[in-house]
N, C-alpha and C positions, 0 to 999 in steps of 0.2 A: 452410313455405316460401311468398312470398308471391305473388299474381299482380300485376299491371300498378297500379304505383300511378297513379291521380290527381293528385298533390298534389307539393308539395313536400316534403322531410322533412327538417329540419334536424338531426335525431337521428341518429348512424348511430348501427350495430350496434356494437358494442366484443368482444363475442364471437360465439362459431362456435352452429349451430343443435346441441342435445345432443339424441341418442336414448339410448335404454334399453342397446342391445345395442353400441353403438360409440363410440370413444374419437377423440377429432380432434388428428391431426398436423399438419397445414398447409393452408394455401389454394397451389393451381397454379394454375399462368397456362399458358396456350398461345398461340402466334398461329395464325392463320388457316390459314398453310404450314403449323404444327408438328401441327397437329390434323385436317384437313381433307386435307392434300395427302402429308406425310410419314407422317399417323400413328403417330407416334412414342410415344402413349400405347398401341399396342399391344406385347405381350412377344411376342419371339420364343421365347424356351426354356417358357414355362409356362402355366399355362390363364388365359383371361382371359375372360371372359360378359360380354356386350354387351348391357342390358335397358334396352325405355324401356318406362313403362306411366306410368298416368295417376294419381297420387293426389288421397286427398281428406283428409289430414291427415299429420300427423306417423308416430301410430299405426300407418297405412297403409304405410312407405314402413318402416319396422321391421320388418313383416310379411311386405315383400315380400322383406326381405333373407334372412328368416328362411327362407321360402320356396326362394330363390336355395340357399342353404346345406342343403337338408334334399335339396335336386332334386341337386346334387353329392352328397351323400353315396349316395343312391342309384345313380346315375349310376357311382358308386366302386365297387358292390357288384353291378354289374348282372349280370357274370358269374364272380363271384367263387367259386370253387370250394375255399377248402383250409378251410373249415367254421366260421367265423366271420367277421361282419364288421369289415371295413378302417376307417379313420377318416381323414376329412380333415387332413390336415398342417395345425398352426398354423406363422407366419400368416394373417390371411386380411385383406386391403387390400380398402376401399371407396372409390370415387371419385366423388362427388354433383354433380349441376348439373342446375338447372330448364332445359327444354330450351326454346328461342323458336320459339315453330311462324309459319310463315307464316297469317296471319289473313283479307285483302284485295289488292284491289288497286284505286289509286286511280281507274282505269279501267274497274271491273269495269263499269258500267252505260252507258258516253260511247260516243254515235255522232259519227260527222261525215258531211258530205255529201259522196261520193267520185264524183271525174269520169273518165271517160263514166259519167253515169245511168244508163246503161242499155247491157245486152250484157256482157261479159267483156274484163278486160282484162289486162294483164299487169306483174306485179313480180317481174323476173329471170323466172324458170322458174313464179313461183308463178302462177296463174289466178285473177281477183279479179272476184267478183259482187256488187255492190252487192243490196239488197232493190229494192222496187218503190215505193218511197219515194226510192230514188239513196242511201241512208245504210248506213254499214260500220260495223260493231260496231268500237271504236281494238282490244281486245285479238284481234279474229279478224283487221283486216290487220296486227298483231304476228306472230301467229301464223303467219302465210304468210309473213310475210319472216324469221323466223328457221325453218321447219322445210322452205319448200321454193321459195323466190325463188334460193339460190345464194352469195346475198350475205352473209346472217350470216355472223359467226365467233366461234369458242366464246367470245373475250373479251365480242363483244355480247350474248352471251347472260347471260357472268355479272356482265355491266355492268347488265344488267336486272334479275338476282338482288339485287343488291347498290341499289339505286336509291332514288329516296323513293317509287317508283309501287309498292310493295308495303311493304304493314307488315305487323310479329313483333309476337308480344303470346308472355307468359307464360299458356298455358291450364290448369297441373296436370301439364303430362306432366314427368317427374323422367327424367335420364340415371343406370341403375347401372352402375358397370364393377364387376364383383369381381375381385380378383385373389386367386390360388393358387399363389404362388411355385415351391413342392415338387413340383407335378401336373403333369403334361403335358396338351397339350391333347386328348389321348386319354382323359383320367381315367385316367393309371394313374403312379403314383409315379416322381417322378426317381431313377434308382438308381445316380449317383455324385454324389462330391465335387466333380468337376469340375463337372458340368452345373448343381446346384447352385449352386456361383458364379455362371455364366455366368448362372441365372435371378435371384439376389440383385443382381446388379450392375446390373441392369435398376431396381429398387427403390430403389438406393443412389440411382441417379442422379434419378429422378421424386419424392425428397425431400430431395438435396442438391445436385445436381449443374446447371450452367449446359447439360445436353444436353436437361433440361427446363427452360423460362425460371425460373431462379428470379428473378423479380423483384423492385428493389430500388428504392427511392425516386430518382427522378433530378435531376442537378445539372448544370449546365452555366455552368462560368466560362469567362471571356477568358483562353486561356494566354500568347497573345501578352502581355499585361500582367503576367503572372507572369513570364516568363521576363524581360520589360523590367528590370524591378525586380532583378530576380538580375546582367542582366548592369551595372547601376549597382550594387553590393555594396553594397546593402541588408543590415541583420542579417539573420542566416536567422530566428532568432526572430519578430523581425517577420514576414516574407515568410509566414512557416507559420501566423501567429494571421490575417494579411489574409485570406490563401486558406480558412482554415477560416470565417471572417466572409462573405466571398463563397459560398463552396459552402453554409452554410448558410442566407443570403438569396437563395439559388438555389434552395434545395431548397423554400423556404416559395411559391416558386410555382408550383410542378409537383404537383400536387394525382391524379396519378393512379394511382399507390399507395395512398392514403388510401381512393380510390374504388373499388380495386376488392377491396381487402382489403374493404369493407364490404359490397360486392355478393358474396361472397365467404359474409359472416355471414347475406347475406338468403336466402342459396341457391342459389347461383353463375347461370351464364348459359352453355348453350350450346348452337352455331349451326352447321347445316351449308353457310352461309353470311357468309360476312365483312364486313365495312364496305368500301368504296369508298374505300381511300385513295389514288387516285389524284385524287378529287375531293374530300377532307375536307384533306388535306395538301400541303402543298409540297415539293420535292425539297430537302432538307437544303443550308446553305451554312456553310461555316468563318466566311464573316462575320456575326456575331450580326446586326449591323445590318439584313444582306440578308434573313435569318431573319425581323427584325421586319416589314419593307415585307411581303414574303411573308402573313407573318399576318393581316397587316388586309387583303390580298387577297385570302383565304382564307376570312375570317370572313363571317356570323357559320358559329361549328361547329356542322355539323348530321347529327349519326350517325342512325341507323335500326335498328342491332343491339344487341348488346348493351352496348355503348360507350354507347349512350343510356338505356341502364335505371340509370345510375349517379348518386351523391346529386346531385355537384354538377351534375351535364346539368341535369338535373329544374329544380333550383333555380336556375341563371342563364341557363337558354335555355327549357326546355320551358316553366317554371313561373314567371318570372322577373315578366312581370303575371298576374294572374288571368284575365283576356281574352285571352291568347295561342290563337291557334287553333293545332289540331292540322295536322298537316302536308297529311293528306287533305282537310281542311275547307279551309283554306289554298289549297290547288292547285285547287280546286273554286271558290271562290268567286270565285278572281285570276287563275289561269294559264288554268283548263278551255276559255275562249272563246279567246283565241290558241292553244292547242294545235289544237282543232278546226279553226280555220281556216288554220293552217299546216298541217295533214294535207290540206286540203282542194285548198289551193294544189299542196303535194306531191305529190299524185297527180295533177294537172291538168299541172302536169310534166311527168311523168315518162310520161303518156300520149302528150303532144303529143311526147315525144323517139323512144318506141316507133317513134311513125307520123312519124318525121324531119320534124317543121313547128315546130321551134324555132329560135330564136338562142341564144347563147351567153351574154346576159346571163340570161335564164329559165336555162339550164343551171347557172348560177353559181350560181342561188340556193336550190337543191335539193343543187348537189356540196359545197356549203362543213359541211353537216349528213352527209351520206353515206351516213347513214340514215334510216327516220321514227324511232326509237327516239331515236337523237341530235338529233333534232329537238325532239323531246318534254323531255327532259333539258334541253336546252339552254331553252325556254321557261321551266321550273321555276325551273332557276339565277338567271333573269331576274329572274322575279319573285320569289324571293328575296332578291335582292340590292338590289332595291324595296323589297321589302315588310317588312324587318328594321332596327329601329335600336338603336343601342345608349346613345341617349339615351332617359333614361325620362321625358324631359320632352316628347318631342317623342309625341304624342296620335295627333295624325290625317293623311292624307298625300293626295293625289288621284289616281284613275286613271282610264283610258277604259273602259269599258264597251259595245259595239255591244246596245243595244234593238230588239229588233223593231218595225215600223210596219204600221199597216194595211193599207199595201201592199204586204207582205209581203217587206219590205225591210229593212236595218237602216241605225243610224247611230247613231255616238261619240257617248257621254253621261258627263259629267263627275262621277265622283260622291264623296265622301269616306270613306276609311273609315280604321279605327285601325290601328298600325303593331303588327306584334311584337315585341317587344322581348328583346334579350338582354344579359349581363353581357360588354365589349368587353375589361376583366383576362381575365377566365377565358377565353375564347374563343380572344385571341392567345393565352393562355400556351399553350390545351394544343394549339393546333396547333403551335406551337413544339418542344412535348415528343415530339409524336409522329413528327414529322418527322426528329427527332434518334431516336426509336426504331426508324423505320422506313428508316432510311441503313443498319441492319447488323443481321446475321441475328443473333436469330430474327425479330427484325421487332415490331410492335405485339403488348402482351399481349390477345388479346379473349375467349376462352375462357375463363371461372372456375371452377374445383370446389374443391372441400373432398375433400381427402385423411383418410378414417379407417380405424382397425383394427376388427378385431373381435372380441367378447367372448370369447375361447374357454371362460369358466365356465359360459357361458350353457348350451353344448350340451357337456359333458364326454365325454356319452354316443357321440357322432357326431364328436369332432375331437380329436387327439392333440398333447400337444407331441413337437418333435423332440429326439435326444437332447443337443442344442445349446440346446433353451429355445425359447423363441417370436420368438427374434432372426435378423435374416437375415448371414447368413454373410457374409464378406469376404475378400480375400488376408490379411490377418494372421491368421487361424486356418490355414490349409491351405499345406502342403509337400506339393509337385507333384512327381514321377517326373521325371528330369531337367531342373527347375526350379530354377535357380540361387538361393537367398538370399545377399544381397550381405552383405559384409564389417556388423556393427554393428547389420543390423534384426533386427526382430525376429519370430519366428512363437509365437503368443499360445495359449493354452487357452481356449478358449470360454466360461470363467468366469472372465477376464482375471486367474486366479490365477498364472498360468505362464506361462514363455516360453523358446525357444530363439534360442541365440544364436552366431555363430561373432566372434571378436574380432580385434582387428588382431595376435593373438600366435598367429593358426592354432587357440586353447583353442576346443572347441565342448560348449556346457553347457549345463544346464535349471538356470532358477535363479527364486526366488518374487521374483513382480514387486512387493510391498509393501517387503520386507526387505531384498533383493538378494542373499537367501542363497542359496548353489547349492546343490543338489540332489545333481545330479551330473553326470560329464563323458561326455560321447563321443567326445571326442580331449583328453586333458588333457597331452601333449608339444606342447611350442611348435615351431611350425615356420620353418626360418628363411630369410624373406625377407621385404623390404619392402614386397613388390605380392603380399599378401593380396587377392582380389578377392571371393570367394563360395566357399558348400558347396552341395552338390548329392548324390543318394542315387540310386542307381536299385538293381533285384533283391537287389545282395550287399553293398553296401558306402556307404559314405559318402566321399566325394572332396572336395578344397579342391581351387581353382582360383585359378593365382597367375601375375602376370606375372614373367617373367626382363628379366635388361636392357635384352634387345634388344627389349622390349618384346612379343614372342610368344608367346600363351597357350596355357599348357598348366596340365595336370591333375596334379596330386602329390595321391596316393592318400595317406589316411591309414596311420602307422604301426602302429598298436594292430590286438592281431588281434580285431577285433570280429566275431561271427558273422554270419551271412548272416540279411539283414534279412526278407525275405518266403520264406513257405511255399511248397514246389511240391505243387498240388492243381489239381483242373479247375477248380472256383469260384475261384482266384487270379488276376482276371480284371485286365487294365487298363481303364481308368488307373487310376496306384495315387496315393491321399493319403496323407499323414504329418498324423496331427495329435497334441495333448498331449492327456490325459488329463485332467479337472478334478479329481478328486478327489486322487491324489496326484504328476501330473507325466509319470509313465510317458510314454513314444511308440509311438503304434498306426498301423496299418499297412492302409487299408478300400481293396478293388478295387472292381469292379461288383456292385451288390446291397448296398451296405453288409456286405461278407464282412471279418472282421477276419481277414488276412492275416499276421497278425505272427507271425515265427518264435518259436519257443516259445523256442531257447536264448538269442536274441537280449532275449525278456524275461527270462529269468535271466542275464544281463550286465547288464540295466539294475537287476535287482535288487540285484546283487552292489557295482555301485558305486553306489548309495545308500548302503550301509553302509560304502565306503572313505571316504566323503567326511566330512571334520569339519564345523568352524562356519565355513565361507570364508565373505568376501564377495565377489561381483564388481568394486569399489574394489581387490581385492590381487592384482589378476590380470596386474602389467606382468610383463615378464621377469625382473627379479633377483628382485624378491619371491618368484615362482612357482618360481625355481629354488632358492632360498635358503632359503625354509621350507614351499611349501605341497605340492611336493614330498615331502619330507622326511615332512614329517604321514600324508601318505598311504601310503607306504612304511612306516612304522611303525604304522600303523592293523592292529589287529588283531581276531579275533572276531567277526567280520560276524554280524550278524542276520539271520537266513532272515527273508523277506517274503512275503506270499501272492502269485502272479500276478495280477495284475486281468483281468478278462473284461470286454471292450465292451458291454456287455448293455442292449437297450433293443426295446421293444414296438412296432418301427413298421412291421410288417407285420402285426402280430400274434402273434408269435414273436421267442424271443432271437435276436441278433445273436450270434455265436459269433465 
């Protein structure tokens, strides 16, 4: 993973960084709210380790995981009493990103000369001593006006966080999150079906779901011109090849998905500090037009977080001549002397308002900043907005400079020096882009990690699969204790061999999801009405739920006398799952504790009709067919085949499942 490039690098990355022990799913995005303020990367149902530590290679950062994963298993074991140890549930999610530490600040070393010279004076409540020189360190009167002047407010504070008077540099330190779907953050196993989902769905969403940004390349046409053309009946054919020819000479300038899928392969970026998009972007406008003015008022773009670690920053702003000064060097050479003597003025102010011997134009020229922070800021912008061109012919520009004199005085000196230069395409576009990102939640993507899994071969001895595989669960394998399944979906076997199904003829049947041969039935009498709506199971039975005319729902209990579905025992605990069985179909029946609950006679019913059922397919199952022959078949089916019981059996305590 790499630190703080130098250079420009026309090269991205095309692929994700590969360890030993971990396999890579995807790059995530977060904005700033989604990571920082909602943390929405943390799980509420399951265990999640929060690790930063510093590495010095790839090697390192494999080890550490390794480490993370041996400290769980222990952690699993620590009071483990029934004489064997327990094993980490596969899987286990990794989530990577180089972290951006604060490095400086552009300040750290700038006095200025603060008036009264001498004695104490005051900003708000704060109490303000000059040295014996009359000079005030710029970040100690910071420091007094945001921790005890009265005046800051938590925005000035994180206006300063986010500013260019502090730079991030990449030093080594790596962000781990591990995740452990199955565990609680207790270390001690999820022991239902339910809460299981509730922690998979958590996972479904942080690698498919828009509740983590999944970001996507952005395009932004003129509808207003589309809808033009529709209402002049243009072919639609045209109208869909223009819009696709527009959307994708829209896409070819929006260049920040490219960027950050690449920062992405270099080792992600993240920040417990955001960019400043109230000073990087403009307020989004429907008129593209307004959007462009906006940009070039905007430009040139100048991130500070991880937004600036990205290829093309580097290459059309940071890196764009060779001579580009850094942003510190920059503000030091051009701004540092007006900032100084605007503090200086500032406080001369703000003294003279203390002890009431001001006018109102002096007032004006300290309230219009409101703060010295915004004073400071606002200098910066100045001279950037000087000091940046977007012609790279243009060399050198002039500014004043105040020289000391003998007499210990100063005076404006005219001197020349070279402009910085940036790429003026790239800068409007992606203020443009981001403005348009940052109109509607989640907001700007700036946070990057790389989503991976991990090896569970590596450590066989320390991590189990589940008896589901190393896949995370979803609503299509699990039937829920008075959980309605609607009329035609479907509930799956965890080795997508099986499925259950109620149809719009009230049939409800397991039938193999390649062939579409049924299995067998658990109501094979049609039932008759048109508002079929859903089947539902709870202790004893299975029920369809159907509307009558007048449109109010009720329940019609199946006819067939099917046994009672769950055991009565102390460990028959709710909530109770229904899932299929992978190996041959069957339906099991697991409370709390993964206790397989399934009435025994209940599995000799499902035995029983296994062997009434012929070679159906679900294609023959309308009404006449059903009453006309596959009835019939079954009725004449004779000789049933005894079948063994299957038993839910699997090692995830360390003991069968019974």
């Amino acid at each position: 993973m790499e630190l703080d490039k130098n250079k420009c690098d026309k090269s991205p990355k095309s692929s994700p960084i590969t360890f030993r022990n971990l396999s890579f799913i995807s790059c995530i995005f977060f904005s700033d709210r989604q990571y920082n303020q909602d943390k929405i990367h943390k799980p509420q149902y399951s265990l999640c380790i929060d690790n930063s530590f510093v590495s010095t290679s790839l090697n390192s950062i494999e080890n550490e995981i390794d480490n993370m994963i041996d400290n769980v298993y222990n952690k699993l074991n620590e009071n483990n009493n029934i004489g064997y140890p327990i094993k980490i549930p596969e899987p286990i999610y990794i989530l990577l990103g180089r972290e951006l530490e604060y490095d400086s600040s552009i300040l750290e070393t700038e006095r200025f000369v603060h008036f009264p010279s001498n004695g104490i004076s005051k900003l708000g409540n704060a109490e303000i001593q000059p040295d014996n020189n009359g000079t005030l360190a710029i970040l100690d009167y910071l420091n007094s006006f945001f921790n005890y002047s009265g005046f800051a407010t938590t925005e000035d504070k994180k206006k300063y966080e986010k500013s260019h008077l502090n730079n991030y540099k990449f030093k080594g330190k790596i962000k781990i999150l591990l995740y452990i779907p199955y565990l609680s953050n207790e270390y001690r196993y999820i022991t239902n079906f339910q809460d299981i989902y509730n922690s998979s769905t958590f996972f479904y969403n942080l690698i498919m779901s828009d509740v983590f940004l999944k970001f996507e390349r952005t395009a932004n046409i003129d509808k207003d011109f589309i809808n033009n053309l529709k209402k002049m009946n243009f072919n639609r054919s045209f109208i869909e090849l223009l819009t696709k020819i527009l959307r994708d000479a829209s896409k070819s300038k929006f260049v920040l998905y490219d960027d950050l899928n690449n920062l992405c392969f270099e080792g992600g970026c993240v920040t417990t500090v955001g960019e400043d998009l109230k000073v990087l972007v403009p307020k989004y406008d429907k008129d593209d037009g307004t959007n462009q003015e906006n940009a070039v008022k905007f430009s040139p773009y100048l991130p500070n977080k991880c937004l600036s670690k990205t290829k093309n920053f580097l290459c059309n702003v940071k890196y764009a001549k060779d001579y580009n000064k850094g942003m510190d060097e920059f503000v030091k050479k051009y701004a540092m002397a007006d900032i100084i003597n605007g503090l200086g003025e500032y406080s001369k102010i703000n003294d003279m308002i203390n002890n009431k011997k001001i006018n109102q134009e002096d007032v004006n020229k300290i309230d219009k900043f409101k703060s010295p922070l915004n004073l400071i800021i606002s200098v910066i912008n100045s001279h950037i907005k000087d000091g940046y061109s977007s012609d790279l012919r243009d060399e050198e520009r002039e500014i004043i400079v105040k020289e000391d004199t003998s007499d210990c005085k100063s005076k404006d000196t005219k001197i020349k020096v070279k402009y910085n230069h940036y790429s003026k395409e790239y800068s409007e576009n992606i203020i443009k882009e981001l403005s348009l990102l940052n109109d509607k939640y989640p907001g700007v993507p700036e946070i990057v990690m790389s989503f991976y899994t991990y090896n569970y071969d590596l450590k066989r001895n320390k991590i189990i699969k589940m008896p589901w595989g190393g896949e995370l669960i979803s609503s299509d394998y699990l039937f829920n204790m008075y959980s309605p399944l609607d009329v035609d979906n479907i509930i799956y076997s965890f080795n997508n061999r099986y499925g259950l199904k109620l149809n719009k003829s009230g049939l409800i049947f397991v039938y193999e999801i390649k062939t579409n041969r049924i299995i067998y039935f658990i109501n094979d009498i049609p039932v008759l009405s048109n508002g079929i709506l859903s089947v539902l199971f709870d202790k004893t039975s299975f029920s369809i739920q159907i509307n009558d005319n007048d449109n109010n729902q009720r329940k019609g209990v199946i006819k067939k006398n099917i046994p009672k579905l769950i055991s009565e025992c102390d460990l028959c605990q709710e909530p109770i799952t229904m899932i299929i069985d992978d190996n041959d179909g069957s339906l099991r029946f697991y409370g709390n504790s993964f206790y397989d609950v399934t009435n025994s006679e209940f599995k000799n019913f499902i035995g029983n009709q296994k062997n009434l059922v012929g070679n159906f397919n679900i294609n023959e199952l309308d009404s006449d067919k059903y009453n006309n022959d596959l009835k019939k078949k079954l009725e004449e089916s004779s000789n049933p085949k005894s079948k063994q019981n299957y038993q839910y059996c699997y090692d995830i305590n360390g003991s069968c499942l019974k």
